[in-house]
mmJSON file of the N, C-alpha and C atoms, coordinates in Angstrom:
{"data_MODEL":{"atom_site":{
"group_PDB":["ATOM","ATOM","ATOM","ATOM","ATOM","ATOM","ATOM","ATOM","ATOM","ATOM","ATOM","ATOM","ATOM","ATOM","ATOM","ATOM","ATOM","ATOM","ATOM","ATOM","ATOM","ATOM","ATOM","ATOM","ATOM","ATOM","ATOM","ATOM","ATOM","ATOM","ATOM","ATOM","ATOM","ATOM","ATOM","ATOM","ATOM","ATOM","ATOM","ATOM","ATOM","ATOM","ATOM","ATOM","ATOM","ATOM","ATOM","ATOM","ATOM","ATOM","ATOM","ATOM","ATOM","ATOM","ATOM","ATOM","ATOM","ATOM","ATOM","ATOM","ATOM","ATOM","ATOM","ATOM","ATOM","ATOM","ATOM","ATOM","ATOM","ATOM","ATOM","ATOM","ATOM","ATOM","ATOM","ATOM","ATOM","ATOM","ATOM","ATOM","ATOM","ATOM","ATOM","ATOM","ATOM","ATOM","ATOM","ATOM","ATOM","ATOM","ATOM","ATOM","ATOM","ATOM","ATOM","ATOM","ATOM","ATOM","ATOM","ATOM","ATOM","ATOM","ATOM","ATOM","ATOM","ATOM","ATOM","ATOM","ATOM","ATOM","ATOM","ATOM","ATOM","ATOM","ATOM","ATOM","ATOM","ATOM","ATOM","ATOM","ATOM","ATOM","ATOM","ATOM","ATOM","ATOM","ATOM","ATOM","ATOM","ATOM","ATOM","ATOM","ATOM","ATOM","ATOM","ATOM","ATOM","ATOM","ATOM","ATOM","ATOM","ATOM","ATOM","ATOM","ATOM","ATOM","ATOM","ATOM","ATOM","ATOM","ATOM","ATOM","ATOM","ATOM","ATOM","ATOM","ATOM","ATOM","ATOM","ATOM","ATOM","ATOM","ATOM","ATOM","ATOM","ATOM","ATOM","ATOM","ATOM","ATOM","ATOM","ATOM","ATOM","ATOM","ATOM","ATOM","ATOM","ATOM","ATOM","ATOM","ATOM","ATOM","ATOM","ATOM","ATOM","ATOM","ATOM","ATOM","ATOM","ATOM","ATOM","ATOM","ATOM","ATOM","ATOM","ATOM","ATOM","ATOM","ATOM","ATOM","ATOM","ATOM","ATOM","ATOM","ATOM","ATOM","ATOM","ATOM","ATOM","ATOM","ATOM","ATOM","ATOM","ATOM","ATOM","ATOM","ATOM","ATOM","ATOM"],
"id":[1,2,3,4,5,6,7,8,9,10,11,12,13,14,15,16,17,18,19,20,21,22,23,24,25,26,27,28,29,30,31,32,33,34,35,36,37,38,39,40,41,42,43,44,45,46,47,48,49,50,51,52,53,54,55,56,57,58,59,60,61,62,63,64,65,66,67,68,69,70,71,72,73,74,75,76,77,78,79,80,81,82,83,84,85,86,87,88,89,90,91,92,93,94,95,96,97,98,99,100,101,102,103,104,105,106,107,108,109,110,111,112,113,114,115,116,117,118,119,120,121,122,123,124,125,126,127,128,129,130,131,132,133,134,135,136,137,138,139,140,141,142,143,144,145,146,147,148,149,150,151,152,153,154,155,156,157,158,159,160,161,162,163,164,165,166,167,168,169,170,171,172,173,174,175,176,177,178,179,180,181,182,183,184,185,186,187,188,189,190,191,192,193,194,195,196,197,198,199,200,201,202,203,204,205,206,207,208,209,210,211,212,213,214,215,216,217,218,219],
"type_symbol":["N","C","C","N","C","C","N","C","C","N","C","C","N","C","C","N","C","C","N","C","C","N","C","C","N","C","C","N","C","C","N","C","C","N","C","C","N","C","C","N","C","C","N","C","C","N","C","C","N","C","C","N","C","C","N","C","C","N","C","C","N","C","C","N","C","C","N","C","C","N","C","C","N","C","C","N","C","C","N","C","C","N","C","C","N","C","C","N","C","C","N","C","C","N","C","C","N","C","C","N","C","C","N","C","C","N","C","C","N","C","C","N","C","C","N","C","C","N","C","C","N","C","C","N","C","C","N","C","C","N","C","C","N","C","C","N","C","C","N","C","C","N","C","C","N","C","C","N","C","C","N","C","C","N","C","C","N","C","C","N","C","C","N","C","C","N","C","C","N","C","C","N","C","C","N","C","C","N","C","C","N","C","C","N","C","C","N","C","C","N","C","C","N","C","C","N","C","C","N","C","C","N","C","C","N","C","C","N","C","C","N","C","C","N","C","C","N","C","C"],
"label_atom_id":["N","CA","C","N","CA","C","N","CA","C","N","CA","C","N","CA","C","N","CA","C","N","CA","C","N","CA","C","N","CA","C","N","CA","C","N","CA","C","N","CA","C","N","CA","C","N","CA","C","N","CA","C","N","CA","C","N","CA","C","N","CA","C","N","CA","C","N","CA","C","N","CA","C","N","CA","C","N","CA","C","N","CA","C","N","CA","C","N","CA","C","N","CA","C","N","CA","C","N","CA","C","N","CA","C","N","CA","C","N","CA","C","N","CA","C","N","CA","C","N","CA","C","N","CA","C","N","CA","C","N","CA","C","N","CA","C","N","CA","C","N","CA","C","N","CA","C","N","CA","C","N","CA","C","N","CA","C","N","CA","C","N","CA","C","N","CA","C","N","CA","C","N","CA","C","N","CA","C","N","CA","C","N","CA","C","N","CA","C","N","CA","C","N","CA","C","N","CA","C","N","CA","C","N","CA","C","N","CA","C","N","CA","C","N","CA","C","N","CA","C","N","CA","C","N","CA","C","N","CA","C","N","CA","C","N","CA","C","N","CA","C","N","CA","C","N","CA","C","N","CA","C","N","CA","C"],
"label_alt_id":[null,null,null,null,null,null,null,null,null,null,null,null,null,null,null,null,null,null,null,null,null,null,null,null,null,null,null,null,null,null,null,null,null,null,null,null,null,null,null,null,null,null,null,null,null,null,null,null,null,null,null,null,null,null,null,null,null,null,null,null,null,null,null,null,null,null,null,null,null,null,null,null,null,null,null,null,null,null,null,null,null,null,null,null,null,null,null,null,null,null,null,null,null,null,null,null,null,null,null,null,null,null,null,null,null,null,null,null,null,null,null,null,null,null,null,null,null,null,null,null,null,null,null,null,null,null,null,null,null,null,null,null,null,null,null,null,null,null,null,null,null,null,null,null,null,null,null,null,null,null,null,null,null,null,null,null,null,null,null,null,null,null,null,null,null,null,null,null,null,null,null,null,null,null,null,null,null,null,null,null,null,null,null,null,null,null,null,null,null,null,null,null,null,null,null,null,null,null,null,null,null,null,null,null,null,null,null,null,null,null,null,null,null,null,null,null,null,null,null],
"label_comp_id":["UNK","UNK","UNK","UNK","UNK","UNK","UNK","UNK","UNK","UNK","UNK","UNK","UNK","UNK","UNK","UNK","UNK","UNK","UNK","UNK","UNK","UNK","UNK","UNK","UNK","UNK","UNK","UNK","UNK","UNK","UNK","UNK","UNK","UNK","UNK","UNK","UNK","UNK","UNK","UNK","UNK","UNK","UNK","UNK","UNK","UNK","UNK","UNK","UNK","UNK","UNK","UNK","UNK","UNK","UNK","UNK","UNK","UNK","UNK","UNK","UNK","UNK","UNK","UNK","UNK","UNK","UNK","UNK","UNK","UNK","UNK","UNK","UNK","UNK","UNK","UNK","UNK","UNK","UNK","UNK","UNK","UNK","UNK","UNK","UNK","UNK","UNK","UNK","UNK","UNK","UNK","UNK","UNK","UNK","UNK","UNK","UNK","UNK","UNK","UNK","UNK","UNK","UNK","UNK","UNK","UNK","UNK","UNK","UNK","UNK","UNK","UNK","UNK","UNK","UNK","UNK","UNK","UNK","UNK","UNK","UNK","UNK","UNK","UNK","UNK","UNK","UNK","UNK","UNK","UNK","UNK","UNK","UNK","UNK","UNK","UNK","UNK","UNK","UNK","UNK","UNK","UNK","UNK","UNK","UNK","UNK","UNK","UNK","UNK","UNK","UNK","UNK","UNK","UNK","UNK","UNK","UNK","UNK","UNK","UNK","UNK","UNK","UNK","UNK","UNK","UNK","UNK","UNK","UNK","UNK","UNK","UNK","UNK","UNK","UNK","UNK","UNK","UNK","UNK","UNK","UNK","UNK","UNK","UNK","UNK","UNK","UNK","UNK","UNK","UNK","UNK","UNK","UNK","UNK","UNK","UNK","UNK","UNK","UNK","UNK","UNK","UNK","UNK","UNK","UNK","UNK","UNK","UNK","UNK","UNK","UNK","UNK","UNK","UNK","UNK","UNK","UNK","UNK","UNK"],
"label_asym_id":["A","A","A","A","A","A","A","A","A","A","A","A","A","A","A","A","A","A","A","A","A","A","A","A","A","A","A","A","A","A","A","A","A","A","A","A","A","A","A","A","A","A","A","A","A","A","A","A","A","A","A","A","A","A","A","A","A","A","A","A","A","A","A","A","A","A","A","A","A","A","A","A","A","A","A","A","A","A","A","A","A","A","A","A","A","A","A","A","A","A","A","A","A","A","A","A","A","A","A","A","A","A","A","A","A","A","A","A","A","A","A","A","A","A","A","A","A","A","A","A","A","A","A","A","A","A","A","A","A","A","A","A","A","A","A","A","A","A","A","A","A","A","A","A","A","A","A","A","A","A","A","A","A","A","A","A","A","A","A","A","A","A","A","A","A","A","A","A","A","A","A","A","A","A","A","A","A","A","A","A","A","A","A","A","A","A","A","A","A","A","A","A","A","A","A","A","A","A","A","A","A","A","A","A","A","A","A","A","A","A","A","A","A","A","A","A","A","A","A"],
"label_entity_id":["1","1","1","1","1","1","1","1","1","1","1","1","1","1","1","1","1","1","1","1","1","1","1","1","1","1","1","1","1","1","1","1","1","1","1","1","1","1","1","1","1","1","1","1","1","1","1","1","1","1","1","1","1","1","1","1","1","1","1","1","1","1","1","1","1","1","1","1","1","1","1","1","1","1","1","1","1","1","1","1","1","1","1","1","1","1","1","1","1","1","1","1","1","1","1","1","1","1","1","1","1","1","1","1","1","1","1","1","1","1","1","1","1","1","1","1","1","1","1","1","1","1","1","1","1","1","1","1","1","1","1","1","1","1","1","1","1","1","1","1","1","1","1","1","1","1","1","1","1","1","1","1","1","1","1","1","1","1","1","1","1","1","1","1","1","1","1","1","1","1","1","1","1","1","1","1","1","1","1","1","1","1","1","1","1","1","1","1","1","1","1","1","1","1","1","1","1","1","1","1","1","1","1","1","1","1","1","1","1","1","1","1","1","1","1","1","1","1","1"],
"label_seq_id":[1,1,1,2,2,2,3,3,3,4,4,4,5,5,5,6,6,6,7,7,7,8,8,8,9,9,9,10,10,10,11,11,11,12,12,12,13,13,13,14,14,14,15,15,15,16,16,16,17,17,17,18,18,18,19,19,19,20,20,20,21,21,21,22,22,22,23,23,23,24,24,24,25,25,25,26,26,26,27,27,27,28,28,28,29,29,29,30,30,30,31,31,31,32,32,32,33,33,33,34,34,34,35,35,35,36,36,36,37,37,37,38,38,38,39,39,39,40,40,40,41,41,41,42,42,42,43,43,43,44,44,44,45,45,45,46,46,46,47,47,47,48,48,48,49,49,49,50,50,50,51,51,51,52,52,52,53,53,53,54,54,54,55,55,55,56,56,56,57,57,57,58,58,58,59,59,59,60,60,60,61,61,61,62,62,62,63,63,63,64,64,64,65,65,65,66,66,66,67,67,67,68,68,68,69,69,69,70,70,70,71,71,71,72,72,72,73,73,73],
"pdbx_PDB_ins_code":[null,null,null,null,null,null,null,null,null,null,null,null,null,null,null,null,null,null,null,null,null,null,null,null,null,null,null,null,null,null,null,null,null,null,null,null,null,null,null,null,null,null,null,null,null,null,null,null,null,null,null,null,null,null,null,null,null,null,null,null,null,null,null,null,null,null,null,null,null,null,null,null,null,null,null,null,null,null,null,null,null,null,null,null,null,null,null,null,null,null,null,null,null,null,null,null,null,null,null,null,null,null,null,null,null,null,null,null,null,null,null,null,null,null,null,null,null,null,null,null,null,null,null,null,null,null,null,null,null,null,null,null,null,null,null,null,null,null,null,null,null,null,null,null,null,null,null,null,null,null,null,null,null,null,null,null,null,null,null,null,null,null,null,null,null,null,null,null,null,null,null,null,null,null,null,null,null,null,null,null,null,null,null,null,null,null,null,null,null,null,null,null,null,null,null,null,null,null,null,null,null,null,null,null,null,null,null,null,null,null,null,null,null,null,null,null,null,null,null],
"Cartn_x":[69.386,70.805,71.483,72.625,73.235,74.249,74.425,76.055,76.806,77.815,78.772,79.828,80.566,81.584,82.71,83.453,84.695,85.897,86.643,87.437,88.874,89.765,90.796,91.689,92.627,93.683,94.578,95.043,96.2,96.258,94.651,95.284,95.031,94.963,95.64,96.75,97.644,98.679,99.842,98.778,99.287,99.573,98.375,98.537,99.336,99.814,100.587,102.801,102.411,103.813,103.748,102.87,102.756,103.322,102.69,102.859,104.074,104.677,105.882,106.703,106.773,107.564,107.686,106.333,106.423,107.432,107.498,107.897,109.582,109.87,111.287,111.776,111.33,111.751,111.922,111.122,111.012,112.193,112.395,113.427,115.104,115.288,115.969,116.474,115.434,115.657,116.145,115.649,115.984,117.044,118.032,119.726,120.354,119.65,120.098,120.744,119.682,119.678,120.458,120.193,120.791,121.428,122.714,123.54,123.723,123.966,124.076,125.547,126.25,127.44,128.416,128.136,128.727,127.902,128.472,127.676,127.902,127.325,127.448,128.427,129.392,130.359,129.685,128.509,128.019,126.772,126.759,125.979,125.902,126.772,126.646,126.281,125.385,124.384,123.207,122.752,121.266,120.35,120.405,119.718,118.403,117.876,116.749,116.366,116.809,116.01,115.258,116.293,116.287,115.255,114.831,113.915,112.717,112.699,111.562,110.495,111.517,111.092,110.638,111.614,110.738,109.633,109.081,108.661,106.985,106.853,106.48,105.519,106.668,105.925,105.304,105.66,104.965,104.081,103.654,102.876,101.21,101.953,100.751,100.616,101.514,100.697,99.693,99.885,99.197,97.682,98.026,97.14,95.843,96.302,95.644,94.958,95.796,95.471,94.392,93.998,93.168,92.319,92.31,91.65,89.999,89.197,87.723,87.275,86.22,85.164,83.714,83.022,81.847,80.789,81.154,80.405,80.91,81.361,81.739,80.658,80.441,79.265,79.78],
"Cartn_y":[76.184,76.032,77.379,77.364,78.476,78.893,79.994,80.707,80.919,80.302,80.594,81.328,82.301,83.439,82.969,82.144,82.53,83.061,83.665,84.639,83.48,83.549,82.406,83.034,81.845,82.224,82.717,82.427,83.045,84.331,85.375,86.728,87.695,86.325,87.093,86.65,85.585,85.221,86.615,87.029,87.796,89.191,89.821,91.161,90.696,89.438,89.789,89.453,88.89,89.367,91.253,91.987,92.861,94.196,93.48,94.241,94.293,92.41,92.298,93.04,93.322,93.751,94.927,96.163,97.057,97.575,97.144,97.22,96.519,95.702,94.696,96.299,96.857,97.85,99.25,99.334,100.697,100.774,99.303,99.49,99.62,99.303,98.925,100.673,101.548,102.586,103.629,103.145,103.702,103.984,102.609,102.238,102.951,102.996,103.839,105.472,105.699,107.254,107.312,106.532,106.493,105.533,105.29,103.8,103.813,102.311,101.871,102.147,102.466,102.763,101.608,100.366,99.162,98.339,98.672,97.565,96.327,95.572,94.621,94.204,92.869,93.248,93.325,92.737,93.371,93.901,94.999,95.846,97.367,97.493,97.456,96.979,95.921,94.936,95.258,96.063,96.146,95.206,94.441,93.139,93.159,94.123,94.249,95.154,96.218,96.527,96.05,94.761,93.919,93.242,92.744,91.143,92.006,94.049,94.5,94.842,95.152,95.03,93.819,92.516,91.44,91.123,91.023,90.325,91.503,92.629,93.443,93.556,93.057,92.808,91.662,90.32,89.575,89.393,89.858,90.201,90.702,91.903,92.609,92.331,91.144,90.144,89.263,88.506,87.765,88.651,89.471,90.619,90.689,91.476,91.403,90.369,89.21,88.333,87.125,87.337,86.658,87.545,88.52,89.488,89.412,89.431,88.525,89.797,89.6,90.51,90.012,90.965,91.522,90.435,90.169,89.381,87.962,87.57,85.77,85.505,83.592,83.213,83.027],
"Cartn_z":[88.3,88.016,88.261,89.24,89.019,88.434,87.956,86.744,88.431,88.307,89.674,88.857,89.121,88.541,89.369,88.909,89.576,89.098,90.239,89.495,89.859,88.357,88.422,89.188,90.257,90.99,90.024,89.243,88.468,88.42,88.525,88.573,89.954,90.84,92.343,92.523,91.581,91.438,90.919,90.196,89.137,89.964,90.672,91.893,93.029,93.555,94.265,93.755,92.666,91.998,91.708,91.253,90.657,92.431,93.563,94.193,95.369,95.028,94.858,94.351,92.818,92.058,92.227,92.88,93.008,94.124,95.277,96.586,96.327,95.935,95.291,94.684,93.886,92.429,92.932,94.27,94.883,95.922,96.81,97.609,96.735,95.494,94.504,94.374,94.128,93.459,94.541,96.209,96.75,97.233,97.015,97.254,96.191,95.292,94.278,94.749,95.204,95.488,97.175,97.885,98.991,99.777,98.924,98.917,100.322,100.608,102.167,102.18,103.611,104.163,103.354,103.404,103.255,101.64,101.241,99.901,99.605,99.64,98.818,98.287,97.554,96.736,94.849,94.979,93.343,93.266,94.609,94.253,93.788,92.042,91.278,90.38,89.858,89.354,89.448,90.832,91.224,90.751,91.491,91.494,91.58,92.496,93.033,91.869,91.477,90.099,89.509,88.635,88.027,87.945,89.081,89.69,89.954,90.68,90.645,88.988,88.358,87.413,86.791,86.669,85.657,86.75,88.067,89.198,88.058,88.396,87.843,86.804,85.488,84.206,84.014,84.776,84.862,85.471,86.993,87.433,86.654,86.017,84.873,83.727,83.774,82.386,82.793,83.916,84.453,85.102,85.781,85.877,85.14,84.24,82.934,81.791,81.702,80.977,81.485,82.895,83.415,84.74,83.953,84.758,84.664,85.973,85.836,85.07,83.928,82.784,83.696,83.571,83.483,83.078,81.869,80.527,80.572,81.54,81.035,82.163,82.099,82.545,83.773],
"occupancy":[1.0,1.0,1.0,1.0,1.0,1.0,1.0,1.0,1.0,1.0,1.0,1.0,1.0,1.0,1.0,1.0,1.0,1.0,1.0,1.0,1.0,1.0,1.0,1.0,1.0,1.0,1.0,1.0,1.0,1.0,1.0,1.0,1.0,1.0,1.0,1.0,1.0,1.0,1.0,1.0,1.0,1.0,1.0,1.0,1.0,1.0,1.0,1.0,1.0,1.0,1.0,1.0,1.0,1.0,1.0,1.0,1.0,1.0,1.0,1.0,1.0,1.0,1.0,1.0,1.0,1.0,1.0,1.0,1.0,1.0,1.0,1.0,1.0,1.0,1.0,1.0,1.0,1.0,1.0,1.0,1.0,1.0,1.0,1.0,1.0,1.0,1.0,1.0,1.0,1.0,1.0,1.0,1.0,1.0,1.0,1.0,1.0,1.0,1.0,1.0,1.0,1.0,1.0,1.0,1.0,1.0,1.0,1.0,1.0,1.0,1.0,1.0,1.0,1.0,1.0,1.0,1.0,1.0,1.0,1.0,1.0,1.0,1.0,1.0,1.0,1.0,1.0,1.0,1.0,1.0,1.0,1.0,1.0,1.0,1.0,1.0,1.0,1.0,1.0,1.0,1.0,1.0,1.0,1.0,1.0,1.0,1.0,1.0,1.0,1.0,1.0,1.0,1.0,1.0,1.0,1.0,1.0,1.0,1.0,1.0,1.0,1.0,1.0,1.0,1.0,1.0,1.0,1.0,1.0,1.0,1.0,1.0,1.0,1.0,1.0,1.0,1.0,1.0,1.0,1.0,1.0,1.0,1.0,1.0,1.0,1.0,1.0,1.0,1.0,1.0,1.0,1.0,1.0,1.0,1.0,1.0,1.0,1.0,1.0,1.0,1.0,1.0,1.0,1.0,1.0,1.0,1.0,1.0,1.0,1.0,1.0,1.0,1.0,1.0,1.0,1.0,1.0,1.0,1.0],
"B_iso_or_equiv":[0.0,0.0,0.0,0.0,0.0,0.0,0.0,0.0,0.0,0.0,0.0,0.0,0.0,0.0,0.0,0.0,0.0,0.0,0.0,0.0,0.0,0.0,0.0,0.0,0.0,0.0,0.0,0.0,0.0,0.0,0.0,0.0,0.0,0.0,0.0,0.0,0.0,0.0,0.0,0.0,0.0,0.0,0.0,0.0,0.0,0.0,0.0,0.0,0.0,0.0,0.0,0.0,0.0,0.0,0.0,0.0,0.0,0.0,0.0,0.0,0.0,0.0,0.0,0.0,0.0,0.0,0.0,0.0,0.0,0.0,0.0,0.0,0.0,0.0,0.0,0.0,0.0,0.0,0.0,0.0,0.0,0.0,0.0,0.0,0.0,0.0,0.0,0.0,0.0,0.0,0.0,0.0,0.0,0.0,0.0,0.0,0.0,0.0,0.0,0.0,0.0,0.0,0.0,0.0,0.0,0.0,0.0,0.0,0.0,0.0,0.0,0.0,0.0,0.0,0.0,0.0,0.0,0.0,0.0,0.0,0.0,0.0,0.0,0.0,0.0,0.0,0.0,0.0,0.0,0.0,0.0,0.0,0.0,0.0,0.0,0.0,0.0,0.0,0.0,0.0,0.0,0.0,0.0,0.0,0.0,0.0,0.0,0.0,0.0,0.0,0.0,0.0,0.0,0.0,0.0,0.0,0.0,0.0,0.0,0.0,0.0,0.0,0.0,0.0,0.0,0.0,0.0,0.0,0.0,0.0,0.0,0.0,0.0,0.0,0.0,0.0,0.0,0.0,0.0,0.0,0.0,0.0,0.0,0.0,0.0,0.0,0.0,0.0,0.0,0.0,0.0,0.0,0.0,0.0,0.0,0.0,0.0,0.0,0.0,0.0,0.0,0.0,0.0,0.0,0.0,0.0,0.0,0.0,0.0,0.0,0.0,0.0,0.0,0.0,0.0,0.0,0.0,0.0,0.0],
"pdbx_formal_charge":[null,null,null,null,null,null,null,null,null,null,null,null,null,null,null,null,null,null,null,null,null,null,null,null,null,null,null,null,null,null,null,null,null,null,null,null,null,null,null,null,null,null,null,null,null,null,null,null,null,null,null,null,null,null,null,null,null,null,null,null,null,null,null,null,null,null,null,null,null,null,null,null,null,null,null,null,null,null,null,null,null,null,null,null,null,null,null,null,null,null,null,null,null,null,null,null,null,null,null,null,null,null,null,null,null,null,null,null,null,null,null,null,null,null,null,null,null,null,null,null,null,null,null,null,null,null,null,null,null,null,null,null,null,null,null,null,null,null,null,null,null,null,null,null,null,null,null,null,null,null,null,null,null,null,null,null,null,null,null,null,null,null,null,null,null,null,null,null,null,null,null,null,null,null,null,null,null,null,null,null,null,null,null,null,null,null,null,null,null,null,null,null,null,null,null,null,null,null,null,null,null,null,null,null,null,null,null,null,null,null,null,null,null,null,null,null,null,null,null],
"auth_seq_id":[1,1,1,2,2,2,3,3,3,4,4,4,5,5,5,6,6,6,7,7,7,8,8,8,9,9,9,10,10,10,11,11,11,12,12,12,13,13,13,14,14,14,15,15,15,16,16,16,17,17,17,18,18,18,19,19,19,20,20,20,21,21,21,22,22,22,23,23,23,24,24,24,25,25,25,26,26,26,27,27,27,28,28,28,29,29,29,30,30,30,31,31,31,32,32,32,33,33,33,34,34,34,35,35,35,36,36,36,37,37,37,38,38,38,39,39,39,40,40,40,41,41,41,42,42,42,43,43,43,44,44,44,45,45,45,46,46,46,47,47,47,48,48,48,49,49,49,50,50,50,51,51,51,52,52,52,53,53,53,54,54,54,55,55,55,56,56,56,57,57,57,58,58,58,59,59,59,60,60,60,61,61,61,62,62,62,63,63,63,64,64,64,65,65,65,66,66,66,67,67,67,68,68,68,69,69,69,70,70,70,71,71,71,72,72,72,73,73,73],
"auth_comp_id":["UNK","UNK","UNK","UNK","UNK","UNK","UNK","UNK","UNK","UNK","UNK","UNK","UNK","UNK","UNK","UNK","UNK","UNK","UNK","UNK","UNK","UNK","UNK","UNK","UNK","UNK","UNK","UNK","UNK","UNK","UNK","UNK","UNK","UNK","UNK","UNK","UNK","UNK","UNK","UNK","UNK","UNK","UNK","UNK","UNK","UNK","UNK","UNK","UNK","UNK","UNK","UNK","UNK","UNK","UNK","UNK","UNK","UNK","UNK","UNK","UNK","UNK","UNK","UNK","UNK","UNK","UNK","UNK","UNK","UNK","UNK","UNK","UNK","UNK","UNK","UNK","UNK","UNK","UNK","UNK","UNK","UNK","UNK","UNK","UNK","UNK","UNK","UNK","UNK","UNK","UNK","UNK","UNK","UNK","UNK","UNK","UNK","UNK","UNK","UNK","UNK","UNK","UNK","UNK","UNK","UNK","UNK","UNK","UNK","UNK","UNK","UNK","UNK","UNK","UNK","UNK","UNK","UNK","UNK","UNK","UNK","UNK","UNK","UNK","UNK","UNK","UNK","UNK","UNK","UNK","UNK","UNK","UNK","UNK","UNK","UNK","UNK","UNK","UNK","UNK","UNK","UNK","UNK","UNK","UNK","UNK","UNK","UNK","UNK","UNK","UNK","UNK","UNK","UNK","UNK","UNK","UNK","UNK","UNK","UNK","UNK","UNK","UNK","UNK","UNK","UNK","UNK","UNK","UNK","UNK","UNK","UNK","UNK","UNK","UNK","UNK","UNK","UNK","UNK","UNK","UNK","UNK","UNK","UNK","UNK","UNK","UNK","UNK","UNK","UNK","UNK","UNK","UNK","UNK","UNK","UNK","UNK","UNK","UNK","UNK","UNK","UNK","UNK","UNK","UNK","UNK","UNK","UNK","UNK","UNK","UNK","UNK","UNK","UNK","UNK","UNK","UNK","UNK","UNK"],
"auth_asym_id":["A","A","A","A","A","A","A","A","A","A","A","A","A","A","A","A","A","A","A","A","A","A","A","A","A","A","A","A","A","A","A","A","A","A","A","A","A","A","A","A","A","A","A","A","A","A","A","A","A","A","A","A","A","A","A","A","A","A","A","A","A","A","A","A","A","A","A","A","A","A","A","A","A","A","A","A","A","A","A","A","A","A","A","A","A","A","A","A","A","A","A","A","A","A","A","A","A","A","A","A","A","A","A","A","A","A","A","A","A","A","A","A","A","A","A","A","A","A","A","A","A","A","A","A","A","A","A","A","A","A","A","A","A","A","A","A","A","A","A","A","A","A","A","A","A","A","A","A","A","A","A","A","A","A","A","A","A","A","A","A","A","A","A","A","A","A","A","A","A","A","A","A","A","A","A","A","A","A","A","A","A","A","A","A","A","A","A","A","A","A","A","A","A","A","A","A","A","A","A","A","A","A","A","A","A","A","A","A","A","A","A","A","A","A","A","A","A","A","A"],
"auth_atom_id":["N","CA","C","N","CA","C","N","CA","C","N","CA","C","N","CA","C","N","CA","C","N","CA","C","N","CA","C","N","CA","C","N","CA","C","N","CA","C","N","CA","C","N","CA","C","N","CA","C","N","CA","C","N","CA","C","N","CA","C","N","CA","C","N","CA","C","N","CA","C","N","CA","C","N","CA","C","N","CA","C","N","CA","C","N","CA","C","N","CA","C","N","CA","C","N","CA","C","N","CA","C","N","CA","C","N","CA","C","N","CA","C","N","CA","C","N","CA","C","N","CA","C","N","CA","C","N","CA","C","N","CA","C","N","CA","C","N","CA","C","N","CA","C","N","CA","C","N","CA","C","N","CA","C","N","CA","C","N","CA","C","N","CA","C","N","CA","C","N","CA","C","N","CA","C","N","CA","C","N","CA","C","N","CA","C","N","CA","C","N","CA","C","N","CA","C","N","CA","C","N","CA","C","N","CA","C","N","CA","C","N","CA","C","N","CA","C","N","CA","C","N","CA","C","N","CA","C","N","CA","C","N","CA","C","N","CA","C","N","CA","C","N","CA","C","N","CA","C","N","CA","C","N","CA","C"],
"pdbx_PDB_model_num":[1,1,1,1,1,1,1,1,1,1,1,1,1,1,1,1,1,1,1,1,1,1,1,1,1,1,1,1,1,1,1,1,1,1,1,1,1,1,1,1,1,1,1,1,1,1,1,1,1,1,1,1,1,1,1,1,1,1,1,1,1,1,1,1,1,1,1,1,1,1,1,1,1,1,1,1,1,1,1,1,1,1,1,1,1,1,1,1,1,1,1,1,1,1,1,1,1,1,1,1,1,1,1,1,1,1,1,1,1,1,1,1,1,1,1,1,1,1,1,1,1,1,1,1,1,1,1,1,1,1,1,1,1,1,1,1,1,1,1,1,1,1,1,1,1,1,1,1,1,1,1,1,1,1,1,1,1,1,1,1,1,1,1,1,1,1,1,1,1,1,1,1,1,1,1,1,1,1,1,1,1,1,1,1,1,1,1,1,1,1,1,1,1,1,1,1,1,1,1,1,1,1,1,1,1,1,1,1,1,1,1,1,1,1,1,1,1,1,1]
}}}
């Protein structure tokens, strides 16, 4: 009989929101610092902040919370 390990989709679900969120949050910060010629009309909102960040934390909940251990069968 074999112990088969599998590792659950939910936390490659979870790394690619996380690396979403990273890249979403980084281009976000960069408009920040080096606003485009032409903006947006509510970009003042920073949207992309916003969405890099929650995209992010959820990401590394999911991450984490179903992240494969060592010790399960």
């Amino acid at each position: 009989m074999h112990n088969e390990h599998q590792i659950p989709i939910w936390f490659f679900i979870g790394l690619l929101l996380t690396v979403y969120g990273v890249l979403i949050l980084g281009c976000g910060i960069y408009n920040v610092i080096n606003p485009p010629e032409h903006p947006v009309k509510l970009a003042n909102l920073h949207a992309d902040i916003w969405w890099g960040i929650l995209l992010l934390v959820i990401g590394l909940i999911y991450s984490i919370k179903y992240r494969p251990s060592k010790g399960q069968p």
